[in-house]
C-alpha positions as CSV (number, residue, x, y, z in Angstrom):
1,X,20.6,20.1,46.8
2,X,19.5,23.4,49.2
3,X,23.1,22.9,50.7
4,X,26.1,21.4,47.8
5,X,27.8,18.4,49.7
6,X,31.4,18.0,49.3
7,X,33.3,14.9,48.1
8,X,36.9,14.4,48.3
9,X,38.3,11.5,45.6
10,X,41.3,10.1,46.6
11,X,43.1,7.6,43.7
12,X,46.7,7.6,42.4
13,X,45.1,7.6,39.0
14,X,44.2,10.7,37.2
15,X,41.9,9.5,34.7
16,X,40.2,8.2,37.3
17,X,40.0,11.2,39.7
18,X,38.5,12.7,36.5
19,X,36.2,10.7,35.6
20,X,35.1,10.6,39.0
21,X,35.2,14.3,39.6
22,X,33.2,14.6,36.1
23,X,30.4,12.3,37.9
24,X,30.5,13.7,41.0
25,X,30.0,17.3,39.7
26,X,27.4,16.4,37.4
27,X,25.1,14.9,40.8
28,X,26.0,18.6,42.2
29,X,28.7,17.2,44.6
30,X,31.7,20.4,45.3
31,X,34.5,17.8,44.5
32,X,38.2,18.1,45.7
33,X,40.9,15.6,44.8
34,X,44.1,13.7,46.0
35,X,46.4,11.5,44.5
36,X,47.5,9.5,47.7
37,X,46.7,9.3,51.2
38,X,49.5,11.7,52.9
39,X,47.5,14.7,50.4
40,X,44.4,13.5,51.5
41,X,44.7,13.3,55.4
42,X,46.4,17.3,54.6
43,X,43.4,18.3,52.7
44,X,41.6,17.6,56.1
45,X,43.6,20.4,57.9
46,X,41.4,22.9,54.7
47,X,38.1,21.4,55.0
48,X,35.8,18.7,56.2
49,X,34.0,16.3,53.8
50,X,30.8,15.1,53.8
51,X,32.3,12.1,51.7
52,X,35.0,10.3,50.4
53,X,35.9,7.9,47.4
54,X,39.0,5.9,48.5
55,X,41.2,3.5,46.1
56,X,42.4,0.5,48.0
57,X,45.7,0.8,46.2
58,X,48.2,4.1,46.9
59,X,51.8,4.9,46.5
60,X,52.6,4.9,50.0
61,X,50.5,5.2,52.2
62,X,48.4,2.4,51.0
63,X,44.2,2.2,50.8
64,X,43.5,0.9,54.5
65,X,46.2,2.8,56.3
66,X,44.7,5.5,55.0
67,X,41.0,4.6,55.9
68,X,42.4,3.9,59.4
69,X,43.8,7.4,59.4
70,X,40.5,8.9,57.9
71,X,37.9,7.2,60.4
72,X,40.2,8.2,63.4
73,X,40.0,11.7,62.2
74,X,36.5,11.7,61.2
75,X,34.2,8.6,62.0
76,X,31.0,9.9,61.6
77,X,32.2,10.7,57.6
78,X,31.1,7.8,55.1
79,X,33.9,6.2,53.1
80,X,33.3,4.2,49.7
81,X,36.5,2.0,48.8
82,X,37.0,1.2,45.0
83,X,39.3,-1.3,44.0
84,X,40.3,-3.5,40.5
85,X,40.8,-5.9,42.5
86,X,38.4,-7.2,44.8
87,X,40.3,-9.6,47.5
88,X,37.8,-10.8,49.9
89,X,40.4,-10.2,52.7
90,X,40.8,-6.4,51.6
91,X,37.1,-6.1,51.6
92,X,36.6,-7.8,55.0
93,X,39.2,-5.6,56.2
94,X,38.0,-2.1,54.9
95,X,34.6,-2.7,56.4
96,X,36.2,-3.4,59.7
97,X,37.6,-0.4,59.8
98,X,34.3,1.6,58.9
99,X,33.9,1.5,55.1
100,X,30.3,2.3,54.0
101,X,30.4,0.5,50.4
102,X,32.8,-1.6,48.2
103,X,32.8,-1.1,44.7
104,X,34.7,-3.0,42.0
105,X,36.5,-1.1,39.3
106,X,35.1,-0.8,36.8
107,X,31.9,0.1,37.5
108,X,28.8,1.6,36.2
109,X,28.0,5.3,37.0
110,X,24.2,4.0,38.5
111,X,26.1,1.7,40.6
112,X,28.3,5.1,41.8
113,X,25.1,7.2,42.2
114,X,23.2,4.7,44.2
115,X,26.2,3.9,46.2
116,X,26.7,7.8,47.4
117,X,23.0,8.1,48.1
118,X,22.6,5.3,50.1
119,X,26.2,6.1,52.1
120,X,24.5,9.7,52.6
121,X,21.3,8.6,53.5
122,X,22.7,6.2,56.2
123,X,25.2,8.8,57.5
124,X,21.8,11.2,57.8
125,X,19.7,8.6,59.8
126,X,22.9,8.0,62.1
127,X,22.9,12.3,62.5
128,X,19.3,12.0,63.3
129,X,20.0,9.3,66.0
130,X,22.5,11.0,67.6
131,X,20.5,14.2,67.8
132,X,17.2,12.8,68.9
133,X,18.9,10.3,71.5
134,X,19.0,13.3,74.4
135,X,15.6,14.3,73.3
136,X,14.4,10.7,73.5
137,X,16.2,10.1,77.0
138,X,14.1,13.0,77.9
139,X,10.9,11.8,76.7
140,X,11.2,8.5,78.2
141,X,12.2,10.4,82.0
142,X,9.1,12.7,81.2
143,X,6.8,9.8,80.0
144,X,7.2,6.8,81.3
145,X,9.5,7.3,84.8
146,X,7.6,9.7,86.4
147,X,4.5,9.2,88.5
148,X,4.1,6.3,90.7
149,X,1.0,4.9,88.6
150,X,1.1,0.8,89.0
151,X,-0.3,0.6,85.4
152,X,3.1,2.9,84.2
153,X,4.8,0.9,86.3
154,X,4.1,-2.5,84.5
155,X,5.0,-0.8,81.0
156,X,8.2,0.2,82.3
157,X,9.2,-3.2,83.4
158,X,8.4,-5.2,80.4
159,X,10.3,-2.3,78.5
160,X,13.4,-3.0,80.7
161,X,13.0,-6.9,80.7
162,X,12.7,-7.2,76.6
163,X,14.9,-3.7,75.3
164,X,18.1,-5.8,75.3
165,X,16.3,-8.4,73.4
166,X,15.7,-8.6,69.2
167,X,11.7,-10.1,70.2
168,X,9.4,-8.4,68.3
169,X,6.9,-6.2,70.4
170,X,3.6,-5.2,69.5
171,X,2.8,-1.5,71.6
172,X,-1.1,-1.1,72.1
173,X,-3.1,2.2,73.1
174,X,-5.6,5.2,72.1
175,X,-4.3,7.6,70.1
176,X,-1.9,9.9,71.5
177,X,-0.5,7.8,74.3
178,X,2.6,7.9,73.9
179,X,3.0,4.6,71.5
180,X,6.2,6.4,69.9
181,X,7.6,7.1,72.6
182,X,7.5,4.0,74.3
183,X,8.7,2.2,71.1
184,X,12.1,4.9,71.0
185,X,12.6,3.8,74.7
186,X,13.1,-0.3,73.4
187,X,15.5,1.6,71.1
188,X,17.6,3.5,72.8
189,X,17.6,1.3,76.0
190,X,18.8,-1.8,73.4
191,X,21.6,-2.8,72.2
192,X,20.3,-1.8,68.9
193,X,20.7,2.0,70.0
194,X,23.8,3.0,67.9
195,X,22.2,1.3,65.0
196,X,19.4,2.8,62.7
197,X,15.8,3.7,64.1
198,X,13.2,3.9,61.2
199,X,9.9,5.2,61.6
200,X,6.9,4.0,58.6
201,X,3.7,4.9,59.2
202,X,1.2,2.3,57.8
203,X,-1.5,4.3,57.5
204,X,0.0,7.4,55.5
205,X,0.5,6.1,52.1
206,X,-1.7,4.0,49.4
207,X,-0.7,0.2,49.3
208,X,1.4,0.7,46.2
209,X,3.5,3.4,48.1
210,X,3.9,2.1,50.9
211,X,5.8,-1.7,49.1
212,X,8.1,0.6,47.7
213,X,8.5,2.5,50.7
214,X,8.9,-0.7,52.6
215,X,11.0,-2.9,50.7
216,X,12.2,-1.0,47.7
217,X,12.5,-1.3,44.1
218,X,14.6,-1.9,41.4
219,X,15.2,0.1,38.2
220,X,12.6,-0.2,35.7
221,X,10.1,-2.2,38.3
222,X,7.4,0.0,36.8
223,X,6.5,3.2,35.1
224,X,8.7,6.2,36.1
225,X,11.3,3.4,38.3
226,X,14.7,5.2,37.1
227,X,16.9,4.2,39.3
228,X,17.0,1.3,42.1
229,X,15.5,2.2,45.9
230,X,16.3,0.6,49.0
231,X,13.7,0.1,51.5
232,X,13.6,1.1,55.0
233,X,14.3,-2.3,55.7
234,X,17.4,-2.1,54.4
235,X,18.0,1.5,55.7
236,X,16.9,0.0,59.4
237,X,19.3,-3.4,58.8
238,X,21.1,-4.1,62.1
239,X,18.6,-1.5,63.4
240,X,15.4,-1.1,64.4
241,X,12.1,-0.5,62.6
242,X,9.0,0.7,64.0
243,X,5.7,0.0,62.1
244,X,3.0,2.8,63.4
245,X,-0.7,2.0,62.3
246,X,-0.1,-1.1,61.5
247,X,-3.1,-2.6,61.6
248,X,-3.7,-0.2,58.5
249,X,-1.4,-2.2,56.7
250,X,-3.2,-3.6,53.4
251,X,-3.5,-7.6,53.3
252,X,-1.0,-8.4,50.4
253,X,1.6,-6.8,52.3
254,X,1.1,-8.4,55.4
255,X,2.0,-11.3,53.5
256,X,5.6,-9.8,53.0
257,X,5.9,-8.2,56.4
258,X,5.0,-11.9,57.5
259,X,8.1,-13.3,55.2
260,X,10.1,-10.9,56.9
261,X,9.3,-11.7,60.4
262,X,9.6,-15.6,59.4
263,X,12.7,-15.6,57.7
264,X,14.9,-12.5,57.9
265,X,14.7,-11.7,53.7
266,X,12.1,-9.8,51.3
267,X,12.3,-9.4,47.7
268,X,12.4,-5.6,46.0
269,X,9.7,-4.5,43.7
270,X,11.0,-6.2,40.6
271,X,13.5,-7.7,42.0
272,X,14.7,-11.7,41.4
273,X,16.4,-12.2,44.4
274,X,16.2,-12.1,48.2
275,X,17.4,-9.1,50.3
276,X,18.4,-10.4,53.8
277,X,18.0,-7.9,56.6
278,X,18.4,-8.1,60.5
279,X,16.1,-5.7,61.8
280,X,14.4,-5.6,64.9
281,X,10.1,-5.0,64.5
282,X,8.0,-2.8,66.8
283,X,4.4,-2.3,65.6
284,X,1.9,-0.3,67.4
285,X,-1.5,0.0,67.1
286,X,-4.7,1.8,68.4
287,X,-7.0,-0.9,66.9
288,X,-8.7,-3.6,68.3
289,X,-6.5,-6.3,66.0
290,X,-8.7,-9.5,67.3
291,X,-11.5,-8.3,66.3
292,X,-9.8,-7.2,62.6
293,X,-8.5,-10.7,62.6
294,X,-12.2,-12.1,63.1
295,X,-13.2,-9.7,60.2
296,X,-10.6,-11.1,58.3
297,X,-8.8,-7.2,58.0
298,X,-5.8,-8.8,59.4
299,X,-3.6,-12.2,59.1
300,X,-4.2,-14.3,62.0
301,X,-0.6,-16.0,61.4
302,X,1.0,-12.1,61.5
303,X,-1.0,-11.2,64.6
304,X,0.5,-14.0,66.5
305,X,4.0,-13.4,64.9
306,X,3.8,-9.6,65.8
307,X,2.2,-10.2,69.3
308,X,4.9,-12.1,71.0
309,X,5.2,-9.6,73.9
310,X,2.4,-6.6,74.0
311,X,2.8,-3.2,75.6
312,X,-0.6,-1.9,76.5
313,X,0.0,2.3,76.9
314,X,-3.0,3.2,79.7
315,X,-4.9,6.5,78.5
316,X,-4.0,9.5,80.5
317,X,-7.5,9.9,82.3
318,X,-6.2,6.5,84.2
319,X,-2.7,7.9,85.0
320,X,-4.1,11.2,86.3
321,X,-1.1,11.8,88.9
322,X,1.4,11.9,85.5
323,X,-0.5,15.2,84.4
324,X,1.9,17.6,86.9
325,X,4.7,15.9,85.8
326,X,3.8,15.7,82.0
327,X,3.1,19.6,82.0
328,X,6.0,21.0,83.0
329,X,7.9,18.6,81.4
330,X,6.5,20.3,78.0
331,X,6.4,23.8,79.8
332,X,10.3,23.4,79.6
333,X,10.8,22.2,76.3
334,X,8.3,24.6,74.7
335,X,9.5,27.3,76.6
336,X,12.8,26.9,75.7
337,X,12.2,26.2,71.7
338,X,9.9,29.6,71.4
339,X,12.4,31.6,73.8
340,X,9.3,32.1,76.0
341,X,9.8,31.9,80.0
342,X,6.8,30.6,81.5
343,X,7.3,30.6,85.8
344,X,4.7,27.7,85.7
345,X,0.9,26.7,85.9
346,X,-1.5,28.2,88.1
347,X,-2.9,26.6,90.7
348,X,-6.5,26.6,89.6
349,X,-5.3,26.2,85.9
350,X,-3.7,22.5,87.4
351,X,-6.5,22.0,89.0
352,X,-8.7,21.9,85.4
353,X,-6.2,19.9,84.0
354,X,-6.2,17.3,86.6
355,X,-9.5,17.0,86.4
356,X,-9.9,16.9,82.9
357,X,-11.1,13.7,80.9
358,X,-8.2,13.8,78.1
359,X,-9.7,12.3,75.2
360,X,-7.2,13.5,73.4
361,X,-4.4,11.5,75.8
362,X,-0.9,12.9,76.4
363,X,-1.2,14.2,72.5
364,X,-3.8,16.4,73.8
365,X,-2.1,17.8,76.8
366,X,1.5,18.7,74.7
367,X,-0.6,20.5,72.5
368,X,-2.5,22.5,75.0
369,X,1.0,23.6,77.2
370,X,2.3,24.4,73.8
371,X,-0.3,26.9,73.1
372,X,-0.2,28.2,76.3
373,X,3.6,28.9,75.6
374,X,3.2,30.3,72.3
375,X,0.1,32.6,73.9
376,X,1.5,33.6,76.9
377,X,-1.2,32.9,78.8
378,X,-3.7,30.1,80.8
379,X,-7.0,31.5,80.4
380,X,-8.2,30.8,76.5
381,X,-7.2,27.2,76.5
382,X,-8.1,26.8,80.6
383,X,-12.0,28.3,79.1
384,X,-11.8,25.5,76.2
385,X,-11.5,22.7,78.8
386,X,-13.9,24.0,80.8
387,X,-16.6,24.2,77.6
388,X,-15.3,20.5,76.5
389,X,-16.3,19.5,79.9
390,X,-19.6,21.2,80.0
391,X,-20.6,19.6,76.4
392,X,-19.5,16.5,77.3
393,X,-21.3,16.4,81.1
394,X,-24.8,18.1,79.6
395,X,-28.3,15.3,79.1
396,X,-27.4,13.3,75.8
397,X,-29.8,13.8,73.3
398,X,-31.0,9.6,73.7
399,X,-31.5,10.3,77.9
400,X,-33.8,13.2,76.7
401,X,-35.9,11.8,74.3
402,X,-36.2,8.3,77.0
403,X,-37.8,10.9,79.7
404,X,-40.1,12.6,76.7
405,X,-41.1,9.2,75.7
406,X,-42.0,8.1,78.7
407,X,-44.0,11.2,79.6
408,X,-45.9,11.3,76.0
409,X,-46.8,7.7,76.8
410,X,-48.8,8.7,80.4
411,X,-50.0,11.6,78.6
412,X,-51.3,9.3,75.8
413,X,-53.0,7.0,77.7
414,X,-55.1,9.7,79.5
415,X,-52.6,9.7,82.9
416,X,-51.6,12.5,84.8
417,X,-48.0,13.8,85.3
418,X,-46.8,14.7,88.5
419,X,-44.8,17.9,87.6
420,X,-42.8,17.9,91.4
421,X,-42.0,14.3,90.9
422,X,-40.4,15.2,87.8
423,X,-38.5,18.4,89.3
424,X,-37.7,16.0,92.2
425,X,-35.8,14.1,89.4
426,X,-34.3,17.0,87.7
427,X,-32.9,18.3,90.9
428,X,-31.3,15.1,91.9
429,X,-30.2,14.5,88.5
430,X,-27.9,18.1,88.7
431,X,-27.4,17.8,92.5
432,X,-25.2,14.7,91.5
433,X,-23.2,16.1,88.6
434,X,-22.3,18.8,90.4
435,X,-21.4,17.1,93.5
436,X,-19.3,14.5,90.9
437,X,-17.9,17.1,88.8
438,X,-16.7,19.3,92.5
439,X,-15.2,15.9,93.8
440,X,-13.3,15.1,90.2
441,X,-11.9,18.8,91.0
442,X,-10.7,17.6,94.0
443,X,-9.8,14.8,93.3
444,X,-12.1,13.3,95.6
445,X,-11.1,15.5,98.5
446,X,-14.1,15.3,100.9
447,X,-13.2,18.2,103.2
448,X,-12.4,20.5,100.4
449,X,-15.5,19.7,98.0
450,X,-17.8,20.2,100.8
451,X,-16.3,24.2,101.3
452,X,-16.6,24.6,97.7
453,X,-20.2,23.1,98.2
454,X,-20.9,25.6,101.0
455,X,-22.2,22.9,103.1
456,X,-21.4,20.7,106.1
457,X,-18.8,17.6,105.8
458,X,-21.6,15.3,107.1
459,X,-23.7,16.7,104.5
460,X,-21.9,15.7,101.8
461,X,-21.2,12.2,102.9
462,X,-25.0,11.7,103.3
463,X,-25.9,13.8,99.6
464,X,-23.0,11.1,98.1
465,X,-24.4,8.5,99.5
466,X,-27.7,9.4,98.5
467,X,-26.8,9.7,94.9
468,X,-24.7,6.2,94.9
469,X,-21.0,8.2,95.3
470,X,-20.3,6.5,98.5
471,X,-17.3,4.6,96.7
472,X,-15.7,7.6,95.4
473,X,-14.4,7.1,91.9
């Protein structure tokens, strides 16, 4: 462990605290003892767990006064009871009051291990919840509630209407959207939001991976399976789970995802019986998951159970207006994180960006501000768009070898070319990308495309019309 986690064993018996200190020790755990509760709730005062073994039984102060005590002290710190007795109504009661496990004495020292993982591997994902809620909050005003854009506006209102709600949603969209973020929003805006949020992505490990990464295993499932594993079902029970890529998801395990969505329960790798989970689903995708279904990539019966409500995320090239907002809503975050005041975009570098196709979506446009942070400067990745859009607005290669054709052909068959005809062509040809790329720049500002033209209002409006740009975009 980079950083050696304390544990504080609290139990009236001192073979016990031992043995238990021997374990603890041994997993690299600092350990620190008490024989009852008043001790405990003192060694408190000295230093701050990360967590504690309690017995149910004390002298005294008994077990659940002193988890009471503890969890007003320290909430956030995970508590494991033990007891050699095992009354339902003391169980029931020590999870009210916040216990992470329940553990009959005696027990096994994998049952110990896999007890203190899994308390410290919730109480991480709660830690990670709590610090990435104000950095969500912040996403979500960035992302999705600025602008006016009607399209925006429609995603924000089926997020509202279904966040309080355990229906599955299915998030749609290009790459780099903002699928993530709009998933995080259901979260936190849910009544799920003090509960885990687990993140798998479908697409980054093999099949065989990702079951065990899924749904878990148990000890000697296969080669090199030492010890059990929950899944992040489990980890995200009473949560929420969000499946990215899932249309990369292989076919055997859409089977299982499908048990899950059916009937709440999975079985472990290896495992005889049925793990029951209450987890909430969001999947997102950036494939077109009818057509996978046709091609038989993808389970008809999951594609109807995942796509109960759909979230389609617009590209950014059709939410233009959020590009202002979007930038220095990642000029502040980057220029706080690299210590970097930036007194914000040029006016000419906006204008770029606005008029920029974004192929690369609001992924693209983070990464661009944050390279403009880290550089200090506009100019190198202002000169990149600009050479992106020159690429992408020169002849394709099929358009040329259509005109060559069609000229070899005349020349073939003994006709003449008419070289001004052709020039005429040519001329028109660049007269209207320019005229199209000026008004983009614009943003279809008549009056101030025709002074960067250097020609008369009327003219333009006769040139657009002329080249079929009467209707603006």
């Amino acid at each position: 462990m980079s950083q050696q986690l304390r544990v504080l064993v609290i139990d009236d018996d001192p073979g016990i605290r031992e043995y238990l200190q021997v374990l603890a020790s041994r997993q690299g755990y600092h350990v620190m003892a008490a024989g009852d509760g008043e001790r405990a709730l003192e060694e408190l005062n000295e230093t701050r767990p990360d967590l504690v073994t309690l017995d149910a039984i004390l002298p005294g102060l008994d077990g659940l006064e002193t988890l009471r005590r503890l969890k007003q002290r320290m909430p956030e710190v995970p508590v494991i009871m033990l007891s050699g007795h095992g009354q339902s109504r003391t169980i029931v009661e020590a999870m009210r009051l916040g216990a992470s496990d329940f553990l009959r004495k005696p027990f096994e020292v994998e049952e110990l291990d896999l007890a203190f993982r899994k308390a410290l591997e919730n109480h991480a994902l709660k830690e990670e919840v709590v610090n990435l809620r104000g950095r969500v909050r912040s996403e979500v005003d960035g992302l999705l509630f600025g602008g006016d854009n009607p399209k925006m506006q429609e995603v924000r209102e089926i997020i509202e209407q279904v966040a309080d709600t355990d229906i599955t949603v299915l998030v749609r969209g290009e790459s780099g959207t903002g699928k993530e973020v709009v998933a995080r929003a259901l979260y936190q805006l849910g009544d799920r939001c003090d509960q885990p949020f687990v993140k798998v992505n479908c697409a980054a490990l093999p099949s065989e991976l990702l079951e065990s990464e899924l749904f878990g295993f148990e000890k000697g499932a296969f080669t090199g399976a030492q010890k059990r594993k929950l899944g992040k079902f489990e980890y995200a029970n009473r949560g929420t789970i969000f499946l990215d890529e899932i249309s990369e998801m292989p076919p055997g395990l859409q089977a299982k995802l499908l048990q899950v969505l059916q009937d709440g329960e999975f079985s472990r790798l290896g495992g005889e019986a049925d793990v029951k989970v209450d987890t909430r689903i969001i999947a997102a995708t950036n494939r077109n998951l009818e057509k996978a279904v046709r091609e038989g990539e993808f389970r008809e019966d999951l594609y109807y159970r995942l796509n109960v409500v759909t979230i389609l995320v617009p590209p950014l090239r059709d939410r233009i207006d959020a590009v202002p907002l979007l930038a220095e809503h990642f000029l502040s975050i980057y220029s706080e994180q690299y210590g970097k005041p930036i007194r914000g975009l040029s006016q000419e570098t906006m204008q770029v960006l606005l008029s920029y196709h974004w192929p690369g979506n609001v992924r693209e446009l983070e990464n661009m501000i944050k390279r403009m942070v880290v550089l200090g400067n506009e100019k190198a990745v202002v000169q990149e768009i600009q050479s992106q859009e020159v690429r992408r607005s020169e002849p394709t290669a099929e358009t040329d070898v259509f005109d060559l054709a069609s000229i070899g052909t005349d020349l073939a068959n003994g006709a003449g070319v008419d070289l001004k005809a052709i020039s005429k062509r040519a001329s028109q040809m660049a007269e209207k990308k320019v005229i199209e790329r000026v008004l983009s720049q614009t943003r279809w500002n008549r009056k101030e495309a025709a002074q960067r033209l250097q020609i008369s209002y009327k003219a333009l409006l006769y040139k657009m019309k002329e080249n079929g740009l009467s209707d603006g975009r």
